[in-house]
KEMAR-53800 format. One record per residue (C-alpha): residue number from 1; residue in one letter; x negated, y negated, z. Coordinates in steps of 0.25 Angstrom, whole numbers, padded with zeros to 4 digits. Example, Ala and Ser with C-alpha at 12.3 -4.5 7.8 and 13.67 -1.06 7.14 Angstrom:
% KEMAR-53800
site num = 1 residu = A east = -0049 north = 0018 up = 0031
site num = 2 residu = S east = -0055 north = 0004 up = 0029
This chain:
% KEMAR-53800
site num = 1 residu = X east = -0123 north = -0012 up = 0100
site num = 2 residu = X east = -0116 north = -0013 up = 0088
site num = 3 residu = X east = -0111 north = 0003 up = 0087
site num = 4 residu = X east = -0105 north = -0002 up = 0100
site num = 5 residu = X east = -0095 north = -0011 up = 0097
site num = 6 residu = X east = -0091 north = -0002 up = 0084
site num = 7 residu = X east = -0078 north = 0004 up = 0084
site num = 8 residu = X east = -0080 north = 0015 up = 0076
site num = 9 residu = X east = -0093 north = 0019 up = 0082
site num = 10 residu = X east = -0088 north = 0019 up = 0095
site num = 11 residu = X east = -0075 north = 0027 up = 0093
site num = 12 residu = X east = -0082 north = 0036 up = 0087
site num = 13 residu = X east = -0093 north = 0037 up = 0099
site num = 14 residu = X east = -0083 north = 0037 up = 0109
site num = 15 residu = X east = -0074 north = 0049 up = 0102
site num = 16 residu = X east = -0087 north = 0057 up = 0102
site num = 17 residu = X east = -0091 north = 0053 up = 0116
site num = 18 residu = X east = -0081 north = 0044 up = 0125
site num = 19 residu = X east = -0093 north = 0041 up = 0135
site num = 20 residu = X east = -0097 north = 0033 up = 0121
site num = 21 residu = X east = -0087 north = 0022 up = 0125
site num = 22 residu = X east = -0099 north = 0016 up = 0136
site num = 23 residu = X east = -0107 north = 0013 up = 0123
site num = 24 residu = X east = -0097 north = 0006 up = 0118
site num = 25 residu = X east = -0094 north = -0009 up = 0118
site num = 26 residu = X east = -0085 north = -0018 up = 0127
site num = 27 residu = X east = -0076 north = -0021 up = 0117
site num = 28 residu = X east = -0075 north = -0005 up = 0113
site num = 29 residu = X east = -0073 north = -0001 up = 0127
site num = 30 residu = X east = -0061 north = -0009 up = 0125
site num = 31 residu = X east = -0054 north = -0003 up = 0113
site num = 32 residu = X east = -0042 north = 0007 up = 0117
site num = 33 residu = X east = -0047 north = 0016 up = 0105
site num = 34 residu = X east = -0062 north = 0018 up = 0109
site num = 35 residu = X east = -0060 north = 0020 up = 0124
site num = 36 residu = X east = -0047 north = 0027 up = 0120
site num = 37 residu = X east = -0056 north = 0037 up = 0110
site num = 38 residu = X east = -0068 north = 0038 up = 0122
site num = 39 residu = X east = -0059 north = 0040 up = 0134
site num = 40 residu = X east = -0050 north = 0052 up = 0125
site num = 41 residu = X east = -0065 north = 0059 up = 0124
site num = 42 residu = X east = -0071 north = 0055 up = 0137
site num = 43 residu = X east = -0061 north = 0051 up = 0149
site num = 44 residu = X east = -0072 north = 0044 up = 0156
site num = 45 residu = X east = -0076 north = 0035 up = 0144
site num = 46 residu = X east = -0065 north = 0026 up = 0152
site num = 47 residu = X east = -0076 north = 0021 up = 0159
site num = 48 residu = X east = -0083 north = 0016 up = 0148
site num = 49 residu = X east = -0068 north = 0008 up = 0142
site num = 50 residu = X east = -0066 north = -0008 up = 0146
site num = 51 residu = X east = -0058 north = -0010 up = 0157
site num = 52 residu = X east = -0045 north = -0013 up = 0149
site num = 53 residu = X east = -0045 north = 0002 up = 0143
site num = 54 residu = X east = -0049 north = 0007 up = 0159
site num = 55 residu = X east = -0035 north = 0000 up = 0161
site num = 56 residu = X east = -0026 north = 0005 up = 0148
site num = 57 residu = X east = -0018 north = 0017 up = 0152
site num = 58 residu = X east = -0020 north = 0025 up = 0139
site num = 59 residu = X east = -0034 north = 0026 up = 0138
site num = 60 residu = X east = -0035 north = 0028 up = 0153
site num = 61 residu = X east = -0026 north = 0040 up = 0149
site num = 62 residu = X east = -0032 north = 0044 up = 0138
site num = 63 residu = X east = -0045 north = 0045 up = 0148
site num = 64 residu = X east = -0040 north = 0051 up = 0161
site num = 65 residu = X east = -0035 north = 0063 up = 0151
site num = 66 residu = X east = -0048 north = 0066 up = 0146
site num = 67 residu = X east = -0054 north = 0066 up = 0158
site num = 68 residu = X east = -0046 north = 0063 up = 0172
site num = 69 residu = X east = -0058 north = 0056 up = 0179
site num = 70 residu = X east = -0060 north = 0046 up = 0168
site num = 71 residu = X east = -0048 north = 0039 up = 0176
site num = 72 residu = X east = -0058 north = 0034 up = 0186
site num = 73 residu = X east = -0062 north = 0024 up = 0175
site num = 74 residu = X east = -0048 north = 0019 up = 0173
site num = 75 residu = X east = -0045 north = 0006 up = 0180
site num = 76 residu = X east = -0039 north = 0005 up = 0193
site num = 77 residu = X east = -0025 north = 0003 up = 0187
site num = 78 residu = X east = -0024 north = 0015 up = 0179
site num = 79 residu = X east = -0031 north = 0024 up = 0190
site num = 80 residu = X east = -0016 north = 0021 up = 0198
């Protein structure tokens, strides 16, 4: 539980692995830089990110250009 909340195990699970980002906790799945590191090896880890980063243009980006149908995951907003 405690791995889970740790900044530097998480980035580096989700840099491996981007689906590592629904391990994570609430408050990483929050932070540009870990869903930003997920989503740039795994588009559809924007599932996995808070609603806050499903709504941030960058990281929705940074998801949809790694793989196009991650945009499903974006909020409804960004999907227009």
């Amino acid at each position: 539980e405690e791995m889970k909340r740790d900044k530097e195990v998480v980035m580096a699970a989700v840099q491996n692995h981007g689906f590592a980002l629904q391990y994570a906790s609430e408050e990483m799945k929050r932070g540009k830089g870990v869903v930003m590191a997920a989503v740039q090896r795994d588009g559809y880890a924007l599932g996995n990110a808070s609603e806050e980063m499903k709504r941030d243009k960058e990281v929705v980006m940074a998801a949809v250009q790694n793989h196009g149908f991650a945009l499903q995951y974006a909020s409804e907003e960004m999907k227009r």
